[in-house]
N, C-alpha and C positions, 0 to 999 in steps of 0.2 A: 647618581642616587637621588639627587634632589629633584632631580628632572621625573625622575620613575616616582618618586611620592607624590609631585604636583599631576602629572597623571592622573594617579589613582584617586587624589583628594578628590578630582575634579570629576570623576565616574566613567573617564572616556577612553579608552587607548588612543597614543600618540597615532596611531593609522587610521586613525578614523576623522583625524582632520585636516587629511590632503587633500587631493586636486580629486582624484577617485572618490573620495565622499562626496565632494563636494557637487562632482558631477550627480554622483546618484538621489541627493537631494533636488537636484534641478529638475531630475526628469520624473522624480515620483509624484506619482500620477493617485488624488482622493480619488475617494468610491463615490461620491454625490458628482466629481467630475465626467466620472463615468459613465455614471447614470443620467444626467445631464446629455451628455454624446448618444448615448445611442436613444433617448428619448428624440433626439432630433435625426437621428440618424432613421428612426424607427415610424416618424412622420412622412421623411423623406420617400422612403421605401412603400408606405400605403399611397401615396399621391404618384409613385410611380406604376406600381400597379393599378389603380383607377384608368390611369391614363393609357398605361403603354399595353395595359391587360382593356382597352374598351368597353371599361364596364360606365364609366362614363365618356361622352361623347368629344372628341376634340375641340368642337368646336365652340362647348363650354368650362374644358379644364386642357390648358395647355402642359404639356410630359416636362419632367425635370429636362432631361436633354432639349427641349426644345426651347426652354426657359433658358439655362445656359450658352448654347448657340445665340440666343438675342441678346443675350449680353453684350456678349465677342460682337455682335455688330454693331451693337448700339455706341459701343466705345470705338471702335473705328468710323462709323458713318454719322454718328446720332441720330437726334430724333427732328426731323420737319426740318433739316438741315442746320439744324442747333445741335453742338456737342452733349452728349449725356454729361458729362461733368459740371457742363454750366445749369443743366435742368438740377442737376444735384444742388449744385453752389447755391442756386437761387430758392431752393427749399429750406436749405439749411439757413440760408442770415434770414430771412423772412421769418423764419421757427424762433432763431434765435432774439434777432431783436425783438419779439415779442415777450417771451420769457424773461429775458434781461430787465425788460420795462417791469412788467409783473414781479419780480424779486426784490429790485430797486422801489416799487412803491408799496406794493403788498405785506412784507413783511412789518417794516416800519407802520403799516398803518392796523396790521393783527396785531401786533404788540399793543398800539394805543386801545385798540377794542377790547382786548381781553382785561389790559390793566386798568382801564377808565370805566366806571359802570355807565357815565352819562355817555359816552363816547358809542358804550357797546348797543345801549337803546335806541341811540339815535338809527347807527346805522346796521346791525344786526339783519332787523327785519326785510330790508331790502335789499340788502348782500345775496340770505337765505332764499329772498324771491325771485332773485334774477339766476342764480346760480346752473338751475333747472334748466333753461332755457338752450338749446342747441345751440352754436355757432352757423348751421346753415338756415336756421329760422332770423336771424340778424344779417344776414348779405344784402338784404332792399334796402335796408337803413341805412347800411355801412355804405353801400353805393350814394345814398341820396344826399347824404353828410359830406363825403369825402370824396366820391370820386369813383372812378375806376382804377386809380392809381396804385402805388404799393404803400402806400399809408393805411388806404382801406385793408389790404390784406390783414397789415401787419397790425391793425386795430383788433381784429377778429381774434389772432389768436393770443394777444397782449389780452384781451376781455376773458376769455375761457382759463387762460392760468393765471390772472390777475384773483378771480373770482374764490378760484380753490387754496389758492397760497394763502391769503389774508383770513380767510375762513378758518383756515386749520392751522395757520400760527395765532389766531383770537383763539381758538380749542385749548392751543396746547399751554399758553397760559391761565387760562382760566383750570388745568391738570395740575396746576402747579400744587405739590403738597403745604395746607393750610399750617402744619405742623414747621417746616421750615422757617415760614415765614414771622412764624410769631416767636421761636429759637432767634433770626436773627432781632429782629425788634428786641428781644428781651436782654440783648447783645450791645443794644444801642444804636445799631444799625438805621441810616437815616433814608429817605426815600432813592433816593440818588446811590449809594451803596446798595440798597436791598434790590435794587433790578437788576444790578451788573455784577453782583457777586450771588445771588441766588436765582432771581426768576428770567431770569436772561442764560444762564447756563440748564435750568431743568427744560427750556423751553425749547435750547437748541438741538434735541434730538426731535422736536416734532416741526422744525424749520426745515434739519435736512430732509423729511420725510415728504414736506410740504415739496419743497424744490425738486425730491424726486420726481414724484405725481406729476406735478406744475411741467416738469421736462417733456412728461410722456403724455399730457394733453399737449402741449404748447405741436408736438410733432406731428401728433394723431387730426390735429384739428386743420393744418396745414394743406391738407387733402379739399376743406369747405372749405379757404382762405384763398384757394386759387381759382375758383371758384369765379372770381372776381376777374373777368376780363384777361386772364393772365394769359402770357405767349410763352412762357418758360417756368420750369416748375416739375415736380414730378406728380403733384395733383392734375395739372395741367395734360400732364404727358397720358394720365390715367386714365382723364376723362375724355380726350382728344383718340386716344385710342379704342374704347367703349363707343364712340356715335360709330367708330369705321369697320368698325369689327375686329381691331388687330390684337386678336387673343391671347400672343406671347407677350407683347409689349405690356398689356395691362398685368402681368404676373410679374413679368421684370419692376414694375412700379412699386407693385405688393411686396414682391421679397426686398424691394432698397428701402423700402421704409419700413420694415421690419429690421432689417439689421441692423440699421443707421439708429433705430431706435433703441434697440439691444443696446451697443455701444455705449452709448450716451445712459442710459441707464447705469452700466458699468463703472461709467466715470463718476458719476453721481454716487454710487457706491462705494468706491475707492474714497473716493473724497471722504464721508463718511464715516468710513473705517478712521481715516488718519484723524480727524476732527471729533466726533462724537464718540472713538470708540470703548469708551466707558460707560455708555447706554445700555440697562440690562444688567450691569454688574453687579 
């Protein structure tokens, strides 16, 4: 009887919280997931028609199936006699150590800009000037400084998400509500408390925002960072396929850094969720 009230207090019948619920919650599937799927499902299908319907030519859009087949070879033979996984590996720490650096100095130094006004003068103006500037307009310099090396690479794309991170975390302090701040002040809050307990928290939803962005330049730009004399890479692979004509291999490139990029967005998402998810509330 006590068992049947706790039940009922609780709104749920005792059957609804076994293994069979439990399953059916696993596999329920949102409607934006699904919408989701077949928008990509829906992409898939007009690029196989183009292709496999010759309304454009093969030899400027390679067919899903043909795309896929080069997969399955590329992971068995790779690519110029380099395994595809090491073109992958050598994309990803090059992206990533760049990033990493950009997060590690960027942030720390948007925070100074946004809360320092002589800080943001100084350097504001030529943050905002260089920003603009391409990463493959920067490869002569990057060469004539560094090298051909992978310093050079990983300069290029440490420069392009260095530039947007510190920019948009000097933003999102400078969003900080002026009303907070003078609530904690009136509070008695001294400099040193009022950054870590208010503008350090309203600021970190426009950090994780930053580090998204920062992720998905840091990978995008990866493609001009190989640029640089590289023998492995999957910019490399891109470009190395483009002079030869090898029109599946360069879509093989396109979809791995499309998804690799996906992902990582993802994670960056997740993250997100667990850390900021009180943003908007």
């Amino acid at each position: 009887m006590h068992d049947a009230l706790l039940d009922l207090d609780e709104g749920s019948p005792r059957e609804d919280r076994g293994p069979a619920s439990a399953m059916v919650r696993f596999f329920r599937v949102r409607p934006t997931t699904l919408v989701s799927l077949a928008s990509i499902l829906g992409l898939v299908g007009i690029w196989a028609l183009l292709s496999l319907g010759h309304i454009v030519s093969n030899r400027f859009l390679a067919s899903p199936l043909e795309v896929a087949s080069e997969i399955g070879t590329l992971f068995r033979e790779g690519y110029i006699n380099v395994p595809f996984h090491v073109h992958l590996g050598y994309s990803m720490m090059r992206s990533l150590a760049g990033l990493v650096a950009a997060i590690l100095l960027g942030i720390p130094l948007g925070l100074l800009i946004g809360h320092n006004r002589i800080v943001s003068a100084a350097l504001l103006p030529p943050f905002a000037m260089f920003r603009p500037v391409p990463p493959i307009a920067l490869i002569p310099l990057a060469v004539l400084w560094f090298g051909i090396g992978e310093f050079a690479k990983v300069f290029l794309i440490f420069l392009a998400a260095f530039l947007y991170i510190t920019l948009s975390v000097a933003h999102g302090v400078k969003e900080v509500r002026e009303a907070l701040i003078r609530a904690a002040r009136s509070l008695g809050a001294n400099d040193r408390q009022l950054f870590f307990h208010v503008i350090f928290p309203e600021t970190l939803p426009h950090i994780m925002n930053a580090v998204k962005v920062g992720t998905a330049i840091s990978w995008a730009v990866v493609v001009a960072a190989e640029l640089v004399a590289a023998q492995k890479g999957l910019g490399y692979m891109i470009m190395d396929a483009a002079t030869f004509f090898r029109i599946p291999d360069i879509y093989v490139g396109i979809v791995f850094i499309g998804i690799v990029g996906f992902l990582l967005e993802q994670l960056i998402i997740l993250c997100e969720n667990r850390f900021v998810h009180w943003s908007g509330k």
